[in-house]
N, C-alpha and C positions, 0 to 999 in steps of 0.2 A: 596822364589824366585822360588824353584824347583816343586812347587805347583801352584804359576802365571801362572808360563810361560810353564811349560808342560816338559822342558828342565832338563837335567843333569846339575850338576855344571860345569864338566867339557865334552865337545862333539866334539872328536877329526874330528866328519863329517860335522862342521861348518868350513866357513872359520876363518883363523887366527887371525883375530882381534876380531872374536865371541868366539872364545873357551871357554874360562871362564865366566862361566855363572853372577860371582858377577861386573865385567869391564863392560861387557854388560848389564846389568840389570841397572846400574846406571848411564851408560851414556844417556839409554835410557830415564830414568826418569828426563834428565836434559833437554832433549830436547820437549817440553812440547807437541809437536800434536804426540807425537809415542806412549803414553802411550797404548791406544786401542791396539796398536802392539804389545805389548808382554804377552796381556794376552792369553794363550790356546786356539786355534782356537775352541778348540770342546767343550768350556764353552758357554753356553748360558747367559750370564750377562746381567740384564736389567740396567737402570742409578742408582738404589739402590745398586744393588751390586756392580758395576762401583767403587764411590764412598767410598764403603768398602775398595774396591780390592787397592783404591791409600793411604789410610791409613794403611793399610796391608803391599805396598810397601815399603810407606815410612820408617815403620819401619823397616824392613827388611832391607832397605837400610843403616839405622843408626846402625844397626848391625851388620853389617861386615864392617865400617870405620877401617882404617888400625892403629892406635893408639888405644887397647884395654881400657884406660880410657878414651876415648871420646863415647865409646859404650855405649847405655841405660843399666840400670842395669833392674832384674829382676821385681821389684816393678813397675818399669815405664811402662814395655811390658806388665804385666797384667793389670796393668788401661787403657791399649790402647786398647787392644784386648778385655776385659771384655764387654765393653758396644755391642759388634757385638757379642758375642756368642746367644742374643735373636734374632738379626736379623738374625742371621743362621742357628737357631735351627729348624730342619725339625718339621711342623704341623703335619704328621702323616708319621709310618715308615714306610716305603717301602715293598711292599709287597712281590714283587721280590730277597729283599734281606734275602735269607736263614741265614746271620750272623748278624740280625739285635740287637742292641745294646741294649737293657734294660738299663736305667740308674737306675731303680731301684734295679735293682740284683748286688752283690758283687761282687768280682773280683773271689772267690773260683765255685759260681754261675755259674758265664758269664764261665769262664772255663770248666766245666764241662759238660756247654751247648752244644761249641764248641768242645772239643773232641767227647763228643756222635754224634754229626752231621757230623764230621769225623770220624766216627765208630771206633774211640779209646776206650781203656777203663781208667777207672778213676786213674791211674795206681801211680801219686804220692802221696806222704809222705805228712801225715795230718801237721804233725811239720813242711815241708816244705813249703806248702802250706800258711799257717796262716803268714810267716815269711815272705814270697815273699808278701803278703797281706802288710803287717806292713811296708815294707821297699819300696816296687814299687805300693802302690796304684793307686798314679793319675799321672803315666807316660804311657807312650806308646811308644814301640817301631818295627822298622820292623826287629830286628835278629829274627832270626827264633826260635823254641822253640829249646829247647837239646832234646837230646832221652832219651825216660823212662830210672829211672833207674842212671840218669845224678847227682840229686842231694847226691844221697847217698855214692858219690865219696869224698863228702865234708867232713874235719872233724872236724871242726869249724862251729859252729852258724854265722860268718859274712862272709862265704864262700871267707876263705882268705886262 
């Protein structure tokens, strides 16, 4: 939803019936001429992406129903999303973007790429490394990285 619409979940600089972005998102979607209205003014969507964009919603929307077993499980949100990751996968990378994505380099790779371009140096733990590999392959997230130095605080292998 916080990707449609460009919005925070929650924006205390909306009036009060918009504040929560999940109330809003779905009353929108009930009302069928608004949809055009909440997607990111600064998206350029043609009626193919259009199209994505209310499949996309809709799930979204069934993902945060207030009964946690009436939610899609995870099986279901990858056959929904699967068939769009070829409709959205960029024809050629961007030439502008200095952190542009290799699918085919590893995660140890893609890392190492990114610190050099951050003029970091390669500074963590090989055992740590391969570990972070094994256990967070194909996620992604926006915390930030730890400071060098962070993992070797650990004293357990499942950093517990």
């Amino acid at each position: 939803m916080e990707m449609i619409t460009g919005r925070r979940a929650i924006d205390n600089s909306q009036p009060e019936e918009n504040i929560h972005l999940v109330t809003w998102f779905r009353r929108m979607l009930l009302s069928k001429n608004s949809f055009e209205k909440i997607i990111d003014p600064t998206m350029d969507i043609d009626e193919e992406g259009l199209k994505s964009f209310k499949t996309i919603a809709g799930l979204a929307s069934n993902c945060c129903v207030r009964e946690p077993n009436q939610r899609p499980d995870m099986g279901h949100v990858v056959n929904v999303l699967a068939p769009l990751v070829e409709i959205w996968k960029p024809a050629e990378p961007d030439a502008d973007d200095m952190y542009g994505i290799d699918l085919d380099m590893n995660l140890p790779q893609a890392l190492s790429k990114w610190q050099n371009l951050e003029g970091m140096s390669n500074t963590l733990d090989v055992s740590y490394s391969s570990s972070m590999v094994d256990s967070c392959e194909n996620t992604q997230s926006s915390i930030p990285p730890r400071a060098p130095g962070f993992a070797h605080s650990f004293t357990s292998t499942d950093a517990r």
